[in-house]
C-alpha positions in Angstrom: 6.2 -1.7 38.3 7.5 -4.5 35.6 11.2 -3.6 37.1 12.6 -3.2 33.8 16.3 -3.2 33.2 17.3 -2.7 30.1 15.1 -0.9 27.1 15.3 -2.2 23.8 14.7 0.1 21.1 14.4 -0.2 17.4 14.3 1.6 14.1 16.0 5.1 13.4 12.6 6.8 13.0 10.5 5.7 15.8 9.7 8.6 18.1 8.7 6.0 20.7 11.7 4.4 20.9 14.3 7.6 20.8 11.8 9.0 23.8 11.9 5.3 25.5 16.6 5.7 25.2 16.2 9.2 26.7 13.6 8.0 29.7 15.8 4.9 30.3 18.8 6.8 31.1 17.1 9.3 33.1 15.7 6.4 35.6 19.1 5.4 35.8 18.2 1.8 33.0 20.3 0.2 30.5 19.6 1.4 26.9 20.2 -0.6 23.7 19.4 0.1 20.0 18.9 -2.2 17.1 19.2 -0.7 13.7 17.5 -2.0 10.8 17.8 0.6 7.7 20.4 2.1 5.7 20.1 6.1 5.5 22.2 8.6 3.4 24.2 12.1 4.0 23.1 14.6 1.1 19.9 15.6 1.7 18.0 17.1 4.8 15.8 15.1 6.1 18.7 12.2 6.3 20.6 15.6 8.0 18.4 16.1 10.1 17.6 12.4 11.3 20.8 11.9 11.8 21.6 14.9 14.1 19.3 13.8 16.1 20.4 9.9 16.2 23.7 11.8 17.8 22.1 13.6 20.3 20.1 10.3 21.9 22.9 7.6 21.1 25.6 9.6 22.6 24.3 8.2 25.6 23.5 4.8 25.3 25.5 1.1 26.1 25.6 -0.8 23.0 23.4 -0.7 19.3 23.0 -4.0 17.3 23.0 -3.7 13.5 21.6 -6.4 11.0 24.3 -6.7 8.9 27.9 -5.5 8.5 27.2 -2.6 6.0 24.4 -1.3 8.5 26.7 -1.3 10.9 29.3 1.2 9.4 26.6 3.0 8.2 25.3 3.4 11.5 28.6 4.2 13.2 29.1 7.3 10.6 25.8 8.9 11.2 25.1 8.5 14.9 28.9 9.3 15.3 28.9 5.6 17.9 32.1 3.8 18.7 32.0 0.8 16.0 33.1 -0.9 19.2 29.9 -1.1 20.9 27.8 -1.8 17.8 27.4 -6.1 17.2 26.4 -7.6 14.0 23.3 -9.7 14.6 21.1 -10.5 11.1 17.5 -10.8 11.3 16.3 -14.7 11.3 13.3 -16.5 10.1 10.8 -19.2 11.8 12.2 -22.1 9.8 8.9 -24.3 10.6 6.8 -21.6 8.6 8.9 -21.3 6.0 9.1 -24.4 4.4 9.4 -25.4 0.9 7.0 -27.7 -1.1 7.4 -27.8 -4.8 3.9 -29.4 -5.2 1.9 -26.1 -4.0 3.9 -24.9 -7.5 0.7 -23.0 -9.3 0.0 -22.0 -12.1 1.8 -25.5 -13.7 3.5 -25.7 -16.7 5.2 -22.6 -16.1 8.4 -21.2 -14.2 6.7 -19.3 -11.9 8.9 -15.6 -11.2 7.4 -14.4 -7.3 7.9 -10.8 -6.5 6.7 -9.6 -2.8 7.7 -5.8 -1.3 6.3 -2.4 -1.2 5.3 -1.0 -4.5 7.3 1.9 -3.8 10.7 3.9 -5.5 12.8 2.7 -2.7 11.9 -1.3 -3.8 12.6 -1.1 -7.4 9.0 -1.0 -8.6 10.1 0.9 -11.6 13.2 -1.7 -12.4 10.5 -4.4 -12.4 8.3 -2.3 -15.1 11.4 -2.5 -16.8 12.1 -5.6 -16.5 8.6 -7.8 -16.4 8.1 -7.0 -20.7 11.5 -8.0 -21.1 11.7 -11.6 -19.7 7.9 -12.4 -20.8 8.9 -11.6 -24.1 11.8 -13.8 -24.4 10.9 -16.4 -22.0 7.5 -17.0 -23.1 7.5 -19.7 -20.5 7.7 -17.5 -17.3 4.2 -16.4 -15.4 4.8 -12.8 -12.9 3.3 -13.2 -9.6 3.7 -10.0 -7.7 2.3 -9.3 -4.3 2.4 -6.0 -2.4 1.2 -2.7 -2.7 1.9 1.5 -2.8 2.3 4.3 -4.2 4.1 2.6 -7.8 1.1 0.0 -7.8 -0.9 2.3 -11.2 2.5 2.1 -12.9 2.5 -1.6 -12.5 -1.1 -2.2 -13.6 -0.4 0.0 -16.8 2.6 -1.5 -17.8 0.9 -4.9 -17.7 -2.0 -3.6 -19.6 -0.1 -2.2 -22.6 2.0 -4.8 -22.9 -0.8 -6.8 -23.1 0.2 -9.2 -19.9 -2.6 -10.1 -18.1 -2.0 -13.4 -18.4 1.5 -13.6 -17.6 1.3 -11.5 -14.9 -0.6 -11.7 -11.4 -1.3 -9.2 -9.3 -2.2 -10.0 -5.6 -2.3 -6.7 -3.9 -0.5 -6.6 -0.4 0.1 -9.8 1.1 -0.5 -10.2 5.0 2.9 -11.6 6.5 1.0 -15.1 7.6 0.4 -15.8 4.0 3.8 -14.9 2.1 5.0 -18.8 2.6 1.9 -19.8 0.9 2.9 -17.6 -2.1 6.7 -18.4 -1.9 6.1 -21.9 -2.2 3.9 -21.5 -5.7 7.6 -20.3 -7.2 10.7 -21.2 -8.4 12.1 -18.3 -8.4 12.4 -14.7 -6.0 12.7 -11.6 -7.7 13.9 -8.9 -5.3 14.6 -4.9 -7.0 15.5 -3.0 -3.7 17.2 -0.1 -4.2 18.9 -0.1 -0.6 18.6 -2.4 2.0 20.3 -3.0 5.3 20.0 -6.9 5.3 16.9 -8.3 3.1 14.9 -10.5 5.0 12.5 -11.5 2.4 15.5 -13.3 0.1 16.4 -15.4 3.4 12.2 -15.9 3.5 12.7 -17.1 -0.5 15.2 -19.2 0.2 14.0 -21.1 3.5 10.8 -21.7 0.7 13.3 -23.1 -1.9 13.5 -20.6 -4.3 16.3 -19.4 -6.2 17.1 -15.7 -6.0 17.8 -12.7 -8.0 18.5 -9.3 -6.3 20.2 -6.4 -6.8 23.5 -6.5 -5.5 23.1 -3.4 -2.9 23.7 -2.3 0.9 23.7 -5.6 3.1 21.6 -7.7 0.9 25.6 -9.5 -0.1 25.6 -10.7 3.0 22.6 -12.3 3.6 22.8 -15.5 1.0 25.7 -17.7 -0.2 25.9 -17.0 -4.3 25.3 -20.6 -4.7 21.7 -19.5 -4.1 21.5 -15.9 -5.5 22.3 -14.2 -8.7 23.3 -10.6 -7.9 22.7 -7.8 -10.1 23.5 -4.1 -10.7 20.1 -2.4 -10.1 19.4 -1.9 -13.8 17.1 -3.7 -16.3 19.6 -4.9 -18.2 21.6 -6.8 -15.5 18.8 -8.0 -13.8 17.3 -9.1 -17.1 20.7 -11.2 -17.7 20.7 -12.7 -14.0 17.3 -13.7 -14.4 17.9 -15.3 -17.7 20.8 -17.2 -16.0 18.7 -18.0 -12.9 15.6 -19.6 -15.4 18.3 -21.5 -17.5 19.5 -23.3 -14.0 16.2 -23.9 -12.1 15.2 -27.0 -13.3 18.6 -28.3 -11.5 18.1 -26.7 -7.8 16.9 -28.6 -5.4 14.5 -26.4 -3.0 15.0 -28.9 0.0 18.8 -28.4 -0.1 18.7 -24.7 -0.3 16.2 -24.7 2.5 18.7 -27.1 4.7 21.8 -24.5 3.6 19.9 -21.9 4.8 18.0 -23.4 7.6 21.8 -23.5 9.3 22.6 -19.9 8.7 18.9 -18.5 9.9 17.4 -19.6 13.4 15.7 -17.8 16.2 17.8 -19.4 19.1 21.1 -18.3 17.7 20.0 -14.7 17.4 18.3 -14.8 20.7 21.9 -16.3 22.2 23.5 -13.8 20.5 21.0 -11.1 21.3 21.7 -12.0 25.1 25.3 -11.9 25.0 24.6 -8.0 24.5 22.1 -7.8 27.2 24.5 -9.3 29.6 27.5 -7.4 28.4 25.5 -4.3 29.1 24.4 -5.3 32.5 27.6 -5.1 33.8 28.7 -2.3 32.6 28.8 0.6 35.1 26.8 3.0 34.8 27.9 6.7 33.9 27.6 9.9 36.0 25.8 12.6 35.7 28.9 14.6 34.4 30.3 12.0 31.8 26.2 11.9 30.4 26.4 15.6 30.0 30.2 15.3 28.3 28.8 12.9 26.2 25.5 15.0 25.0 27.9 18.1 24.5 29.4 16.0 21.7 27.0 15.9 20.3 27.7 19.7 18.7 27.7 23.4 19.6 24.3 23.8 19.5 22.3 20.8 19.5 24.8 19.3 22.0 23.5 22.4 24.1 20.2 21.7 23.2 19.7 17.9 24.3 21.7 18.6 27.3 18.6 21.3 28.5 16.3 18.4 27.5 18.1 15.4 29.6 17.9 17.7 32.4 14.3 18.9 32.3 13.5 15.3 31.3 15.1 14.6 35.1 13.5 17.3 36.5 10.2 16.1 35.5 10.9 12.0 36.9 11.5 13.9 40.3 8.4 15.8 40.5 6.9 12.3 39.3 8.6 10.4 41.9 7.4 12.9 44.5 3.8 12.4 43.3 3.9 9.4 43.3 7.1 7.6 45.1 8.8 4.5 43.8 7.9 2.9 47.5 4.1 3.5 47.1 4.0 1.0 43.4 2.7 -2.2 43.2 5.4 -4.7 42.0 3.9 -6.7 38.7 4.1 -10.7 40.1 6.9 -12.8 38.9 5.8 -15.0 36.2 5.1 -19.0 37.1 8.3 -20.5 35.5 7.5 -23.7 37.6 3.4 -24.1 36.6 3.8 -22.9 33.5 6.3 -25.7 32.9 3.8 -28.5 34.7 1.1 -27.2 32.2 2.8 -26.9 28.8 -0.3 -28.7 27.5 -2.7 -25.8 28.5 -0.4 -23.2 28.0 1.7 -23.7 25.0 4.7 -25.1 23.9 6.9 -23.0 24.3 10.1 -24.2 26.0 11.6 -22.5 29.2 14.6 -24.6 29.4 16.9 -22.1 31.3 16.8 -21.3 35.1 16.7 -17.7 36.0 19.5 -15.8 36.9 20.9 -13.5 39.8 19.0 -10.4 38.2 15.8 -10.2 38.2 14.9 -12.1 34.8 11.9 -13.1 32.7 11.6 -15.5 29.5 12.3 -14.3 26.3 12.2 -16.2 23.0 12.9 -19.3 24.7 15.8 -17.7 26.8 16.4 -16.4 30.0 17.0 -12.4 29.9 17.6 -9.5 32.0 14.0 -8.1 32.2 13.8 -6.0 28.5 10.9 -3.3 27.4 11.4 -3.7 23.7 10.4 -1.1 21.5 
């Protein structure tokens, strides 16, 4: 009906979108996959997962990975040809985050902002370790920690024994529309992760103003200059030391010039341009037979190989029964969308801005480009 062309899937562990790659293929679509977390070797769920990222990527025309060490990472457990994988980063909406040191609360104080999942995986109990140690050398520096989970009692308790309730604030999770209202009330982002693929919420920090101090794991070394970050081995100690570094040298950063530096890195229409060089590099690339599809699940191993093989072709089975049900011929077409009025009545509308003519395939507007027709999920 929306004569889709190309499916869009993303995340490793989204059922939806593994089911959305195998359907694609069978109606004869283009099937991409973006990648945005790192996962390990040693234990078996990650086994497992990653089995079955072999079975349904064996089969698809290109993956996009959000930063270089996602990108090898992805290659060795989905077994993909590093060829086909591109290295796009996540960006950030440069008009939301904005810095402005005057939103700076509580005063009088160098404010320390901490915003994630209060879980093992985000370092909750490196900043237990490390909140008593910098309040009680820095007597100066106020805690303002947003997010919650599972590691949110350990928090509380470390703040109430080391007798930190005013040093420390506590906002609970943090909806997405207000983290550049808290980023702006610091001077400095506090980031613990244990792994991460890329770190969008340091790129957030920075567009805000803030200095940085992460952990030095997984992609996050790619994602800020180390004029604006102070990395650290993921122990209390080392982050500790950055920290102390990173409050000695605030007072001289200017938040509007690490916003500009960063404002040129990060930007929605160079990832969307870059996001559509893969759509159009997959569009005409021909599409595989039904022979090189099953050569390609096969490789995927003995058994499981033989196992997603059986399921592409009862999944094909079941789109013929489908199409005799109910033929292709008999759907209604969805309408093409008013390019022209919608342009006439950006007033009423919105402003978004359309500024590229369609294509020879059938396209429709996406972030502010003109794409192949995509079903993202």
């Amino acid at each position: 009906r929306e004569q889709i062309e190309i499916v869009h899937a993303h995340q490793a562990t989204s059922v939806l979108g593994l089911e959305s790659i195998l359907h694609a293929r069978t109606m004869g679509l283009r099937a991409i996959y973006t990648d945005h977390s790192l996962f390990g070797f040693n234990d078996a769920a990650t086994i497992q997962l990653n089995k079955i990222l072999k079975c349904y990527f064996s089969d698809i025309d290109a993956a996009i990975a959000v930063s270089h060490v996602d990108r090898e990472n992805l290659s060795l457990r989905a077994a993909l040809d590093p060829s086909i994988i591109s290295v796009i980063p996540n960006a950030v909406d440069m008009k939301k985050f904005t810095p402005n040191p005057s939103k700076r609360f509580p005063t009088n104080t160098i404010n320390i902002v901490f915003i994630a999942r209060l879980t093992y995986r985000k370092g909750a109990d490196l900043l237990v370790d490390i909140v008593p140690k910098i309040c009680s050398k820095h007597p100066e520096v106020y805690f303002i920690i947003g997010g919650d989970g599972p590691k949110r009692k350990i928090v509380e308790d470390m703040i109430k024994s080391d007798g930190l309730e005013d040093r420390v604030e506590m906002l609970g999770s943090v909806q997405h529309a207000n983290v550049p209202d808290v980023l702006r009330r610091g001077h400095i982002f506090l980031n613990t992760s244990l792994t991460e693929s890329f770190c969008i919420a340091i790129v957030e920090a920075a567009a805000c103003g803030l200095m940085v101090v992460s952990t030095n794991v997984g992609g996050v070394l790619e994602a800020l200059p180390s004029s604006i970050v102070y990395f650290a081995d993921p122990d209390p100690d080392s982050m500790s030391e950055k920290l102390t570094q990173a409050l000695e040298k605030h007072s001289t950063s200017s938040p509007h010039k690490i916003h500009t530096k960063v404002r040129g890195m990060y930007n929605w229409r160079d990832i969307s341009t870059r996001t559509q060089k893969v759509y159009e590099r997959v569009s005409r690339l021909p599409f595989p037979d039904v022979q090189t599809r099953i050569k390609r699940c096969l490789s995927a191993g003995p058994y499981a190989g033989i196992l997603f093989t059986v399921v592409m072709i009862i999944d094909a089975l079941l789109l013929f029964i489908l199409d005799f049900i109910s033929p292709k011929s008999k759907i209604e077409l969805a309408v093409e969308f008013p390019h022209e009025e919608y342009r006439a009545n950006k007033s009423k509308f919105g402003s978004h801005n359309f500024t590229l003519e369609p294509k020879a395939v059938k396209t429709v507007s996406y972030t502010h480009l003109t794409l192949p027709t995509i079903y993202s999920v």
